[in-house]
SESE-458068 format. One line per field, with one value per atom (N, C-alpha, C, O): residue number from 1; residue in three letters; atom name; x, y, z. Coordinates in steps of 0.1 Angstrom, whole numbers, plus 5000, padded with zeros to 4 digits. Layout:
N
k	c(NUM / ...)
r	c(ala / ...)
a	c(CA / ...)
east	c(X / ...)
north	c(Y / ...)
up	c(Z / ...)
***
This chain:
135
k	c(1 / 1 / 1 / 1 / 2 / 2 / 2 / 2 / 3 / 3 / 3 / 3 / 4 / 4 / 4 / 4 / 5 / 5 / 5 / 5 / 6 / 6 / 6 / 6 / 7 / 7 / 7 / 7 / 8 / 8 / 8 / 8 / 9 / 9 / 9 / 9 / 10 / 10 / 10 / 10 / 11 / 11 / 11 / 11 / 12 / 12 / 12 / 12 / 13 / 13 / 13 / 13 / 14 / 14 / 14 / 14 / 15 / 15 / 15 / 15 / 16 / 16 / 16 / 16 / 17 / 17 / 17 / 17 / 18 / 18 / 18 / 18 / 19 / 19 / 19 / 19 / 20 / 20 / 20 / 20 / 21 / 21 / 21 / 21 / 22 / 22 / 22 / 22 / 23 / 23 / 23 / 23 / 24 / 24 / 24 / 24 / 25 / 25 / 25 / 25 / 26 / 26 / 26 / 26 / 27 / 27 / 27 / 27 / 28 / 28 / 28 / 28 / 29 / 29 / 29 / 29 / 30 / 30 / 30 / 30 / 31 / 31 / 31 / 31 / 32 / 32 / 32 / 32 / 33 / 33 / 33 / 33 / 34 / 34 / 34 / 34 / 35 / 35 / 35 / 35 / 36 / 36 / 36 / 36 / 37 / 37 / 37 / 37 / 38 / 38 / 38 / 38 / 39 / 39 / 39 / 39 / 40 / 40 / 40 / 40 / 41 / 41 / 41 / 41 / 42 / 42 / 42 / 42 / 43 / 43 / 43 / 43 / 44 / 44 / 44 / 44 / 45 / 45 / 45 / 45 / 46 / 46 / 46 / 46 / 47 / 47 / 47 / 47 / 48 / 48 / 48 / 48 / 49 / 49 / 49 / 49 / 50 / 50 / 50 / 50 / 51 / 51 / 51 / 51 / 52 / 52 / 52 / 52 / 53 / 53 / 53 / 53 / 54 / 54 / 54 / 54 / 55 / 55 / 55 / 55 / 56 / 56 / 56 / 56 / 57 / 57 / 57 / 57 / 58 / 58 / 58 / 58 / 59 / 59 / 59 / 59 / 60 / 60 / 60 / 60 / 61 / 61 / 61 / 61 / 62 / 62 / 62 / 62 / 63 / 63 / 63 / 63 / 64 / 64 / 64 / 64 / 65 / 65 / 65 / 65 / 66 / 66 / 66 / 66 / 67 / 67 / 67 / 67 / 68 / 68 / 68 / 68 / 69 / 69 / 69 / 69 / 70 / 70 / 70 / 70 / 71 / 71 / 71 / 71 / 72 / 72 / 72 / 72 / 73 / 73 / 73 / 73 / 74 / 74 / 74 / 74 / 75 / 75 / 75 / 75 / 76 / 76 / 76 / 76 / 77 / 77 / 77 / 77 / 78 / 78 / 78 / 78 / 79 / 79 / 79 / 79 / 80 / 80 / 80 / 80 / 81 / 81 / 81 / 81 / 82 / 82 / 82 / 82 / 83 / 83 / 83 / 83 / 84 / 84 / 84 / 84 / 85 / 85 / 85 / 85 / 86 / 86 / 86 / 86 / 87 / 87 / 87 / 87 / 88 / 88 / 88 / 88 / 89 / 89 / 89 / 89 / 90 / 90 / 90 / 90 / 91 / 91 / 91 / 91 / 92 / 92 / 92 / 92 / 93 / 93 / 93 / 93 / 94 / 94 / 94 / 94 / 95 / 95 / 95 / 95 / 96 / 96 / 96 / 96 / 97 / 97 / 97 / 97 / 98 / 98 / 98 / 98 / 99 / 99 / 99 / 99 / 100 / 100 / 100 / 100 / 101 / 101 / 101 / 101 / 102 / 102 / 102 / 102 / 103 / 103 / 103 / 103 / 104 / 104 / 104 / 104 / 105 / 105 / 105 / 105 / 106 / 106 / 106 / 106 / 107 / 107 / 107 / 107 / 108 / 108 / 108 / 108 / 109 / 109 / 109 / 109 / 110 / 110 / 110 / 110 / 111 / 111 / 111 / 111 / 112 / 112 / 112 / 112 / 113 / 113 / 113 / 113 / 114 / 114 / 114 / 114 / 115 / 115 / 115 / 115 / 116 / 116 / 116 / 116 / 117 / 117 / 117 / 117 / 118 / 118 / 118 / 118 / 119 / 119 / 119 / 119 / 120 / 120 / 120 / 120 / 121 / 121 / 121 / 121 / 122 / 122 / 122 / 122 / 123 / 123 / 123 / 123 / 124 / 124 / 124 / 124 / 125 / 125 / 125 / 125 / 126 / 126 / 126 / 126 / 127 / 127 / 127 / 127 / 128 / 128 / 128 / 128 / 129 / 129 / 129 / 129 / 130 / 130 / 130 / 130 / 131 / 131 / 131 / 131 / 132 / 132 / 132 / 132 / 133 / 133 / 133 / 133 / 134 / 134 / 134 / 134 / 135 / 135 / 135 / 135)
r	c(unk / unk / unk / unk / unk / unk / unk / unk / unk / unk / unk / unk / unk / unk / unk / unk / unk / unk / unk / unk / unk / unk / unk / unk / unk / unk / unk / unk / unk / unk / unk / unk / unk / unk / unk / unk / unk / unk / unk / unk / unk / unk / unk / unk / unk / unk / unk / unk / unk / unk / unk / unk / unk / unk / unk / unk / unk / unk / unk / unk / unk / unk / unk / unk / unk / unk / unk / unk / unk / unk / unk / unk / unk / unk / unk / unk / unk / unk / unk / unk / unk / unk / unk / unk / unk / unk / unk / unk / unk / unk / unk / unk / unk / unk / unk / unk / unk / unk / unk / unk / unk / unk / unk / unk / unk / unk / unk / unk / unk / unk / unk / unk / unk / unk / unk / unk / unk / unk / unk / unk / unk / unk / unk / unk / unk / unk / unk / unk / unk / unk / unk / unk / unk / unk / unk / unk / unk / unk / unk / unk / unk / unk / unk / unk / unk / unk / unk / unk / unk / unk / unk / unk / unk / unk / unk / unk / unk / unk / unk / unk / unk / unk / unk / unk / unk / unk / unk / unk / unk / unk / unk / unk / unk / unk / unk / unk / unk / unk / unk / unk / unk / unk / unk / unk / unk / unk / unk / unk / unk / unk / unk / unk / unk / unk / unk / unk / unk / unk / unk / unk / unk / unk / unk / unk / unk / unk / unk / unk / unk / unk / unk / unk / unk / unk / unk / unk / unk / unk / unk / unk / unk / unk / unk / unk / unk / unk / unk / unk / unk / unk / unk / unk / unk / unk / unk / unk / unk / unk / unk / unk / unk / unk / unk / unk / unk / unk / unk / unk / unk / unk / unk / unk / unk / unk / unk / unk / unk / unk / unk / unk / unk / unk / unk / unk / unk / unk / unk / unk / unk / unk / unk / unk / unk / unk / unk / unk / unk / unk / unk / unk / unk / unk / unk / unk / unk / unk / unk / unk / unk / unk / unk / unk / unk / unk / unk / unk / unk / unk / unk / unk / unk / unk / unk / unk / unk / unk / unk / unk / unk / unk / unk / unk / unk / unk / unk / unk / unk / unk / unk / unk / unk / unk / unk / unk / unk / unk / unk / unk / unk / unk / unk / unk / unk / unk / unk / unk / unk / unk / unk / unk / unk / unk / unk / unk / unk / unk / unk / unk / unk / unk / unk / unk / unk / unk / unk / unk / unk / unk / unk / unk / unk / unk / unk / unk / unk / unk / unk / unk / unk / unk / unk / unk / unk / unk / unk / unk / unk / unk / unk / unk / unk / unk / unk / unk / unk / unk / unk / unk / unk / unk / unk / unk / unk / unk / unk / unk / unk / unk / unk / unk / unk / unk / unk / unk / unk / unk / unk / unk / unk / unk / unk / unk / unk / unk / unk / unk / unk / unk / unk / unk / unk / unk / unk / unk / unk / unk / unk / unk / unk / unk / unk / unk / unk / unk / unk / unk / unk / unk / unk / unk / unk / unk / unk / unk / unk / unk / unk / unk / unk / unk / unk / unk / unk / unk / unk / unk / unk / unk / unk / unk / unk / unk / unk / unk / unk / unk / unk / unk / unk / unk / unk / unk / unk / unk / unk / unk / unk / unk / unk / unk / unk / unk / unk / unk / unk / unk / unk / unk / unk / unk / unk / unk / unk / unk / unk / unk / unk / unk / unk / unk / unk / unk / unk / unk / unk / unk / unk / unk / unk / unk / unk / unk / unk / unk / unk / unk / unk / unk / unk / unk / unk / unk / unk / unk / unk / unk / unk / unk / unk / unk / unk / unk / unk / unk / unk / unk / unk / unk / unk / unk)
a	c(N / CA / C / O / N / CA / C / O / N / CA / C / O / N / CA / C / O / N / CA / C / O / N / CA / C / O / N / CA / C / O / N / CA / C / O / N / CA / C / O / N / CA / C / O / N / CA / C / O / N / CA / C / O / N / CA / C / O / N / CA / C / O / N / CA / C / O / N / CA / C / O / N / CA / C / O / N / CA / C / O / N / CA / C / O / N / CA / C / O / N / CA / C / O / N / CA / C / O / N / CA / C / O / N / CA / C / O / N / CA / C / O / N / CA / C / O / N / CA / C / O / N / CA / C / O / N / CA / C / O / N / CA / C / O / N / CA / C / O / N / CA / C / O / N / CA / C / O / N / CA / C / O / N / CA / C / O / N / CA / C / O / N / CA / C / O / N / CA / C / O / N / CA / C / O / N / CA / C / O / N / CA / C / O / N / CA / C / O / N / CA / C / O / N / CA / C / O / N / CA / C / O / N / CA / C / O / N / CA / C / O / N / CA / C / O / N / CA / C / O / N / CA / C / O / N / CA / C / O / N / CA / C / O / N / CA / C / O / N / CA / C / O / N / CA / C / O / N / CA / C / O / N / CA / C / O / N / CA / C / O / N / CA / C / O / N / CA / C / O / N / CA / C / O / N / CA / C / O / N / CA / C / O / N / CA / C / O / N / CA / C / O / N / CA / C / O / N / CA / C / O / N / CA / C / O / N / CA / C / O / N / CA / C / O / N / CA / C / O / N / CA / C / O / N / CA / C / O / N / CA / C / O / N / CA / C / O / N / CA / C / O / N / CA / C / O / N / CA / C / O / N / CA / C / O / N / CA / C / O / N / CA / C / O / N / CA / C / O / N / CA / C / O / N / CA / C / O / N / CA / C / O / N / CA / C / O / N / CA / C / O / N / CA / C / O / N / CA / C / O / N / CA / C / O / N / CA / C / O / N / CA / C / O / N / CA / C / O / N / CA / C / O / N / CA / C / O / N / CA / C / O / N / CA / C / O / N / CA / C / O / N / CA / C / O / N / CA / C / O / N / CA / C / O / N / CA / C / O / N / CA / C / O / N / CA / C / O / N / CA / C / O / N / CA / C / O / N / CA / C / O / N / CA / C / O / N / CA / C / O / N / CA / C / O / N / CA / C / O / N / CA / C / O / N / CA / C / O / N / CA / C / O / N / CA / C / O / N / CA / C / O / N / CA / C / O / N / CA / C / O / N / CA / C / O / N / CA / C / O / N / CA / C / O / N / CA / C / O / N / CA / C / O / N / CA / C / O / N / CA / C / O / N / CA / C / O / N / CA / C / O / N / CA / C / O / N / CA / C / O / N / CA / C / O / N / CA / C / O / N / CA / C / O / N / CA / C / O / N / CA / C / O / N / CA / C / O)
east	c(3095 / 3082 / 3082 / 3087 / 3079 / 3074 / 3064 / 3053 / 3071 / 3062 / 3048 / 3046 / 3040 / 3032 / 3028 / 3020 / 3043 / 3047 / 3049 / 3046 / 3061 / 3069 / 3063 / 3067 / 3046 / 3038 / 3028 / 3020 / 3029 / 3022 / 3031 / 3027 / 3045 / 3050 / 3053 / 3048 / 3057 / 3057 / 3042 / 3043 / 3027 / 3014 / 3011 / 3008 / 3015 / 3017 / 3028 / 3026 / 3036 / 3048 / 3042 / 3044 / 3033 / 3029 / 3014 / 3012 / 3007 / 2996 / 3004 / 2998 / 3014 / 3013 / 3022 / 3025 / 3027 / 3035 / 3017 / 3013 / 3010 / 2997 / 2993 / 2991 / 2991 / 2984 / 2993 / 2989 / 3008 / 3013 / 3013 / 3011 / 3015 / 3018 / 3004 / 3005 / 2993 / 2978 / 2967 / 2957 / 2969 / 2961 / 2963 / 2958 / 2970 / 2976 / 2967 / 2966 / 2958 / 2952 / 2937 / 2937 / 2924 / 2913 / 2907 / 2906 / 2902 / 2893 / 2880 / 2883 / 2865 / 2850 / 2861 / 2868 / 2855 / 2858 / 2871 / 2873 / 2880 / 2896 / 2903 / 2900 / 2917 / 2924 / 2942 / 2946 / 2951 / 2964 / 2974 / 2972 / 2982 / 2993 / 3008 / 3010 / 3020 / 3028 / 3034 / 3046 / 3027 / 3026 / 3022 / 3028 / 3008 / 3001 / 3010 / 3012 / 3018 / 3024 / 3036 / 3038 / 3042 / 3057 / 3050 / 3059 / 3038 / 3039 / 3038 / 3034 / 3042 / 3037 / 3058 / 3064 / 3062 / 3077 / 3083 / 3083 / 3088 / 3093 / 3101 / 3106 / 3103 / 3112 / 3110 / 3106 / 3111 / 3106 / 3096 / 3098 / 3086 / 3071 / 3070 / 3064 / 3081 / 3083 / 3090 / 3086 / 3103 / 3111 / 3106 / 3108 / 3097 / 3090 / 3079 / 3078 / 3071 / 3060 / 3069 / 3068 / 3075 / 3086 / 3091 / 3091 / 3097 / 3103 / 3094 / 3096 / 3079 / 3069 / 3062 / 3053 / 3064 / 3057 / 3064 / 3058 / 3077 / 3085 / 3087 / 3092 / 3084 / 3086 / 3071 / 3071 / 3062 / 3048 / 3051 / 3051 / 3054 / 3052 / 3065 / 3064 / 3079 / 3085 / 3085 / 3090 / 3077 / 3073 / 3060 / 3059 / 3050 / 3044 / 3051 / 3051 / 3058 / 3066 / 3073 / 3074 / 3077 / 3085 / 3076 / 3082 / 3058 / 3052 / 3045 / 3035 / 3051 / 3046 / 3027 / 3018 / 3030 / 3016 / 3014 / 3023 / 3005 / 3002 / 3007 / 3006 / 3012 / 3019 / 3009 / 3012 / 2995 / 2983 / 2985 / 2987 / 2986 / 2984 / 2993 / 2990 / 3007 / 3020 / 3014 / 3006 / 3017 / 3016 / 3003 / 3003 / 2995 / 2981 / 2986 / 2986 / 2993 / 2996 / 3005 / 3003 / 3019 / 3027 / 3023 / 3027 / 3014 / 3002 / 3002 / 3006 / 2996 / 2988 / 2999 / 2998 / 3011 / 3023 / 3030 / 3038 / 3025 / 3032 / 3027 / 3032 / 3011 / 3003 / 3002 / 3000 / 3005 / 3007 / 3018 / 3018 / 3027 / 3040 / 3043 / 3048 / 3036 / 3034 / 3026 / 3030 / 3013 / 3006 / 3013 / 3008 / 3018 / 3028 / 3032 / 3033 / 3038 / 3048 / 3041 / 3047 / 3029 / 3022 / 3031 / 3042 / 3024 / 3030 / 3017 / 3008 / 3016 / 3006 / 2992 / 2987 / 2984 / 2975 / 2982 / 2979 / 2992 / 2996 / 2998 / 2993 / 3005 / 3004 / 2988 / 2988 / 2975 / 2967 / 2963 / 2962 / 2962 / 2955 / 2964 / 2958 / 2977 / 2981 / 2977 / 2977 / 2974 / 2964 / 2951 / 2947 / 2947 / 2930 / 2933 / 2928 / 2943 / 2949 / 2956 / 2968 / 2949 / 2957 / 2959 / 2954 / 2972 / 2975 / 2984 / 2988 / 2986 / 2995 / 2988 / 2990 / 2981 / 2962 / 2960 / 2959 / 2958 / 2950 / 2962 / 2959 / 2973 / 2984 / 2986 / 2985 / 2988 / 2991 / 2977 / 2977 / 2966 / 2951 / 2950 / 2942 / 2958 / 2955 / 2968 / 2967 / 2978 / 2991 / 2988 / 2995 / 2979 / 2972 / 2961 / 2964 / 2951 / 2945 / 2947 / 2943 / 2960 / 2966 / 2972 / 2971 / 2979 / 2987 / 2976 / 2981 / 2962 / 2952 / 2947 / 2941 / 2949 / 2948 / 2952 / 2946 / 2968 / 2979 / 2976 / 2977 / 2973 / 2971 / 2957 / 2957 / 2946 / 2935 / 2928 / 2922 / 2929 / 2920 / 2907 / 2908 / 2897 / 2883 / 2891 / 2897 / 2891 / 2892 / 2889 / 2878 / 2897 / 2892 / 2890 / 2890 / 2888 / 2892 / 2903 / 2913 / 2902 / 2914 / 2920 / 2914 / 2932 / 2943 / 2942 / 2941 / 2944 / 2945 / 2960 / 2967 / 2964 / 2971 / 2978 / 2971 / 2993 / 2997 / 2994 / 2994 / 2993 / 2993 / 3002 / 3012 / 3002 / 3015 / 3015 / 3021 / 3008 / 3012 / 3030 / 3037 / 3033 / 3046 / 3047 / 3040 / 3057 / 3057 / 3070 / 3081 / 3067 / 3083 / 3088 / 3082 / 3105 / 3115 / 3111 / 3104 / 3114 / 3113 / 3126 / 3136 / 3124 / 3138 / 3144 / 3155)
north	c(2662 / 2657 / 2643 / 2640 / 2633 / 2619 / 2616 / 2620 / 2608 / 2601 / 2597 / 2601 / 2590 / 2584 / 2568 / 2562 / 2565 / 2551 / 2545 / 2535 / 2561 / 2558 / 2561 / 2557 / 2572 / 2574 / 2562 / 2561 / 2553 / 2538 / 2530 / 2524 / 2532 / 2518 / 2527 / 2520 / 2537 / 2544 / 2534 / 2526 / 2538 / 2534 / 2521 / 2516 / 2515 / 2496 / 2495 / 2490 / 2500 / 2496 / 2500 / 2495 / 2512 / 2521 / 2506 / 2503 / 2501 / 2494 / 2482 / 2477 / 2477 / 2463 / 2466 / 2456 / 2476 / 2470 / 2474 / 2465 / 2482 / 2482 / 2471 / 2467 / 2463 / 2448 / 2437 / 2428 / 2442 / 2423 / 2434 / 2426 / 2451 / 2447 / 2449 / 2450 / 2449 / 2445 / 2435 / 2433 / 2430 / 2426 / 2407 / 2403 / 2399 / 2394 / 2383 / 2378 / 2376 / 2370 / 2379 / 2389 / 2372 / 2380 / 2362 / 2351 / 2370 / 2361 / 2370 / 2379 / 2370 / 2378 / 2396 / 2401 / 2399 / 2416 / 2415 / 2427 / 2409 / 2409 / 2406 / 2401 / 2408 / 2412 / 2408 / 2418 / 2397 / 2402 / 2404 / 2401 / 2408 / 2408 / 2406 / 2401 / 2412 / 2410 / 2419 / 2417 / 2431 / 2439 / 2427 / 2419 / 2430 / 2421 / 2413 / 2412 / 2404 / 2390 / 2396 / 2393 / 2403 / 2412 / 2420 / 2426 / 2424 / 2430 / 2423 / 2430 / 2411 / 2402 / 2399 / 2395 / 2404 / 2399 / 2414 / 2421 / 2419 / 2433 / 2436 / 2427 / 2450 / 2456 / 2451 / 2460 / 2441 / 2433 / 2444 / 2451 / 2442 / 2449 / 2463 / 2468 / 2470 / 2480 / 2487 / 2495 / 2479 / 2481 / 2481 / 2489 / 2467 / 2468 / 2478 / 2483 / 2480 / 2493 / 2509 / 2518 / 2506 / 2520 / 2520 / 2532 / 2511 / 2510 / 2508 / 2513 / 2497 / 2501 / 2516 / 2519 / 2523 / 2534 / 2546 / 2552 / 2545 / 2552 / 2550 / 2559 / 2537 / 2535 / 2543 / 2550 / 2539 / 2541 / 2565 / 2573 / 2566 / 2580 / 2586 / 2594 / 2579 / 2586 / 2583 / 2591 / 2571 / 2572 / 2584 / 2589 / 2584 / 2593 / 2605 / 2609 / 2609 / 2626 / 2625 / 2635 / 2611 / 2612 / 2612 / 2613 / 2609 / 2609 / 2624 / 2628 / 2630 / 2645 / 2645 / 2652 / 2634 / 2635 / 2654 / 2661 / 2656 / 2670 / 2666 / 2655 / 2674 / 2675 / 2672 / 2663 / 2676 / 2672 / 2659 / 2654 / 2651 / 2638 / 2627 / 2617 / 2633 / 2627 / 2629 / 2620 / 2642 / 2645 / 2633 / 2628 / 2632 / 2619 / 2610 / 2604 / 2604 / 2592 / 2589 / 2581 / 2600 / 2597 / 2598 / 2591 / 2607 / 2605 / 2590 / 2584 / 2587 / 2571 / 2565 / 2563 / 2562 / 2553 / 2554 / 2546 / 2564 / 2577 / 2564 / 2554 / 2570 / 2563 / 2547 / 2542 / 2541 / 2523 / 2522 / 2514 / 2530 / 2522 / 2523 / 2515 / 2539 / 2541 / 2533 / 2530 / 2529 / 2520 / 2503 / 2496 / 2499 / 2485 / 2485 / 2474 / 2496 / 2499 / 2492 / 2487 / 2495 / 2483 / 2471 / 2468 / 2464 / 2450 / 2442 / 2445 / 2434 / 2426 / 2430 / 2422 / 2443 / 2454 / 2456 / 2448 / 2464 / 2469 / 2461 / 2466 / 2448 / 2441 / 2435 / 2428 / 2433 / 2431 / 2443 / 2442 / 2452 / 2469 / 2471 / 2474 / 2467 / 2466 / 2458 / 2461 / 2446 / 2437 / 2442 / 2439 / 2449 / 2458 / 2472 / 2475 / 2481 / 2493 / 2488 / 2485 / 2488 / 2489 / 2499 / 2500 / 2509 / 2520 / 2518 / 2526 / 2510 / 2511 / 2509 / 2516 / 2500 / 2501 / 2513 / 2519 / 2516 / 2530 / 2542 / 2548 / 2545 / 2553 / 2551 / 2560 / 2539 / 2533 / 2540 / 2547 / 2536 / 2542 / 2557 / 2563 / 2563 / 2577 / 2584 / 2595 / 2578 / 2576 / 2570 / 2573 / 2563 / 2555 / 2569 / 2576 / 2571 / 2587 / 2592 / 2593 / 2599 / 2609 / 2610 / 2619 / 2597 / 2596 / 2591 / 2586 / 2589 / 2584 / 2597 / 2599 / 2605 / 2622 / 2628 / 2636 / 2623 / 2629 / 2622 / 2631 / 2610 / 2605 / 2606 / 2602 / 2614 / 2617 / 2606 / 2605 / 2597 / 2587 / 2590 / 2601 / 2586 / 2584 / 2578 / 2568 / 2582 / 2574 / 2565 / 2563 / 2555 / 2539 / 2532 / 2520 / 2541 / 2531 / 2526 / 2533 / 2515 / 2507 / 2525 / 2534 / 2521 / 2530 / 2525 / 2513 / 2533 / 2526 / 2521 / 2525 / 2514 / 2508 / 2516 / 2521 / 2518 / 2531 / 2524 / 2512 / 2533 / 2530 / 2526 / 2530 / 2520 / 2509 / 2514 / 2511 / 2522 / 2531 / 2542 / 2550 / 2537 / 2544 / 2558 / 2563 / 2564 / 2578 / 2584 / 2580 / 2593 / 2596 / 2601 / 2607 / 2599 / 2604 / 2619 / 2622 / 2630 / 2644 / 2645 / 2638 / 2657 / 2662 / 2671 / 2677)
up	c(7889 / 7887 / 7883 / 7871 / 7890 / 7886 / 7872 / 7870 / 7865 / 7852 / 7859 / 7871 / 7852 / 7856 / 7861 / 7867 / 7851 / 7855 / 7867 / 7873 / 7871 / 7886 / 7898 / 7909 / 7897 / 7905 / 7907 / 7916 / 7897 / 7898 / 7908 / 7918 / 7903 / 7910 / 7924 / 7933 / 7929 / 7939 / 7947 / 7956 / 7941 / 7948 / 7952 / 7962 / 7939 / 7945 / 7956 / 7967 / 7952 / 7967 / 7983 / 7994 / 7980 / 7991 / 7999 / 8011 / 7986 / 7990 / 7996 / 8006 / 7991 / 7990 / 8002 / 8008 / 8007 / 8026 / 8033 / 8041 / 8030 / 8037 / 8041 / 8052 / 8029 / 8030 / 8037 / 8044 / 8032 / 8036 / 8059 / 8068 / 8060 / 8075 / 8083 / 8095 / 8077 / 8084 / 8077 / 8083 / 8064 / 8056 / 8050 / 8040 / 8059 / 8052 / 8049 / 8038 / 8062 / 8066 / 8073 / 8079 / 8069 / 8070 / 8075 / 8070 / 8090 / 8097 / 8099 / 8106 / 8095 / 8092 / 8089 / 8081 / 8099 / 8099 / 8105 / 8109 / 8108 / 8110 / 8101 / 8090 / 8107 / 8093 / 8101 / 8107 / 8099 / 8108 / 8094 / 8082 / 8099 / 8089 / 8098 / 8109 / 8087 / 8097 / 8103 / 8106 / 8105 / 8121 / 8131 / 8138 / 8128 / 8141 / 8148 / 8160 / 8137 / 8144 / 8151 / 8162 / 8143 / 8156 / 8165 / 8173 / 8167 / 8176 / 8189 / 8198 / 8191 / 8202 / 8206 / 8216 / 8196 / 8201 / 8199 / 8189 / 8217 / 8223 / 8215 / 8208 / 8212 / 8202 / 8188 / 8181 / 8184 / 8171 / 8160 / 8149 / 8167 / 8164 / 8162 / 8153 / 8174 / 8173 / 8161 / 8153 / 8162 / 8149 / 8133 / 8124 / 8132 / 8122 / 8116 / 8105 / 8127 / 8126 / 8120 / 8111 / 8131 / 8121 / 8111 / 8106 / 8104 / 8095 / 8083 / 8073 / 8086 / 8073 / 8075 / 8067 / 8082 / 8087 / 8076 / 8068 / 8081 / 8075 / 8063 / 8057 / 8055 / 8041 / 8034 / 8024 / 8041 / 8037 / 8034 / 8024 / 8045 / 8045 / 8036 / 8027 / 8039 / 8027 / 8013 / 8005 / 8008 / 7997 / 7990 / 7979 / 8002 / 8003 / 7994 / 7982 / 8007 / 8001 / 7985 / 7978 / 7978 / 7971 / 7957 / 7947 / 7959 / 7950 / 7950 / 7944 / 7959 / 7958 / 7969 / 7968 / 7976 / 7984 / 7994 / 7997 / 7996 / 8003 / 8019 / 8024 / 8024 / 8036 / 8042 / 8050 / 8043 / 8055 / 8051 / 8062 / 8043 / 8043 / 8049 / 8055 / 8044 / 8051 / 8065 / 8069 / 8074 / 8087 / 8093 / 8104 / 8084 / 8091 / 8091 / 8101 / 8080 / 8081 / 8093 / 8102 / 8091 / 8102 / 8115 / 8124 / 8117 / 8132 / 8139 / 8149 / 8124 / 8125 / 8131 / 8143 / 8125 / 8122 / 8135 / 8139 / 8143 / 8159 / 8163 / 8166 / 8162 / 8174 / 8176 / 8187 / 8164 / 8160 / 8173 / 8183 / 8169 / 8174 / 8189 / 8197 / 8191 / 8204 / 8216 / 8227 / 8209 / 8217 / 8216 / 8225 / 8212 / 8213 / 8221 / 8228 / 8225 / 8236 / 8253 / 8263 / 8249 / 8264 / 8266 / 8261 / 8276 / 8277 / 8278 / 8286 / 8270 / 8264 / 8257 / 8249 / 8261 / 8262 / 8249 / 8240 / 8247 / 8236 / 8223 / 8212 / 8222 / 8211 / 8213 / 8202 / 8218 / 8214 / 8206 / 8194 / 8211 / 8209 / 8190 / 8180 / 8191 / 8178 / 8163 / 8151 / 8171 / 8162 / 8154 / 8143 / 8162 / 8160 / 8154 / 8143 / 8161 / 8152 / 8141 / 8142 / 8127 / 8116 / 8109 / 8098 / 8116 / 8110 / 8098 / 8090 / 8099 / 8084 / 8071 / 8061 / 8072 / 8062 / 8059 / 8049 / 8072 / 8069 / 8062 / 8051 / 8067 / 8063 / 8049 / 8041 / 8045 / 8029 / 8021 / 8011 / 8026 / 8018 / 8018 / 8011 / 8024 / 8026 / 8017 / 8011 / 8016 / 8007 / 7991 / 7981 / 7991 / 7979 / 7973 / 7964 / 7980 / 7973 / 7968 / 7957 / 7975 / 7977 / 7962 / 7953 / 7960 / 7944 / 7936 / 7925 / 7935 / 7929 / 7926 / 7915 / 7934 / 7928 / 7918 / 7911 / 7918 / 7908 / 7897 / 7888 / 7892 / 7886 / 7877 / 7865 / 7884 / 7882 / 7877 / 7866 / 7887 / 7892 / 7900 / 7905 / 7903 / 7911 / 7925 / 7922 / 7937 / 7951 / 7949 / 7943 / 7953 / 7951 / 7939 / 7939 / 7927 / 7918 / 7910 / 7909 / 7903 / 7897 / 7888 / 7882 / 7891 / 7887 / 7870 / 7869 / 7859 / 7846 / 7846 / 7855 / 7836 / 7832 / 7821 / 7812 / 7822 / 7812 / 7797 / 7793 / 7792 / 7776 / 7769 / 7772 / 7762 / 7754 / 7737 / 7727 / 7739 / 7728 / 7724 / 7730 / 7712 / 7711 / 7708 / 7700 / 7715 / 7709 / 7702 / 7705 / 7692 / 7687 / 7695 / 7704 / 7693 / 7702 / 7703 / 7694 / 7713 / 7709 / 7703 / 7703 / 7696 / 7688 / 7696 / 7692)
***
């Protein structure tokens, strides 16, 4: 069973590849990150999408997220990497699918749960309060 410390820093690590691989840069209702930008150089994009994919979902599992949630996300993360696979179609269609946003938010909940947090809101800050050693 995870502290509550380690299910924090588990949730920021999970948010912050969300943001830096679709969020990085926001033009009105757009948004690139650095998916978007590998996905325009073959294999590159690919590689990367898997690899935050796979970070996103196995941190998932490691904060004890529910298996429906992993299996969505990894859907998501399927279908990101799968549609790249186009030739030029694909790294546009990548730019606009930001499954890893979405995968990290659904991974973010999920430990906003455990935490017994409200969806979406600010996570508290652990208490800095001391406690006696146990005996």
């Amino acid at each position: 069973m995870k502290t509550d410390m380690e299910l924090r820093a588990i949730r920021d690590s999970v948010a912050f590849v969300g943001r830096l691989s679709d969020s990085l840069v926001r033009v009105g209702p757009f948004s690139l990150g650095v998916d978007g930008v590998l996905s325009w150089i073959p294999g590159l994009g690919e590689l990367y999408s898997t690899a935050a994919g796979g970070f996103i979902v196995i941190q998932g599992a490691r904060a004890g997220a529910p298996l429906l949630v992993l299996a969505g996300a990894a859907a998501l993360i399927f279908l990101r990497t799968s549609v790249s696979a186009l030739p030029v179609a694909g790294a546009l269609a990548a730019d606009v699918f930001t499954a890893h946003k979405w995968a990290a938010a659904m991974v973010v909940r999920a430990i906003d749960r455990r935490l017994g947090a409200a969806p979406g809101a600010p996570v508290p800050a652990p208490s800095m309060t001391l406690r006696p050693a146990a005996a």
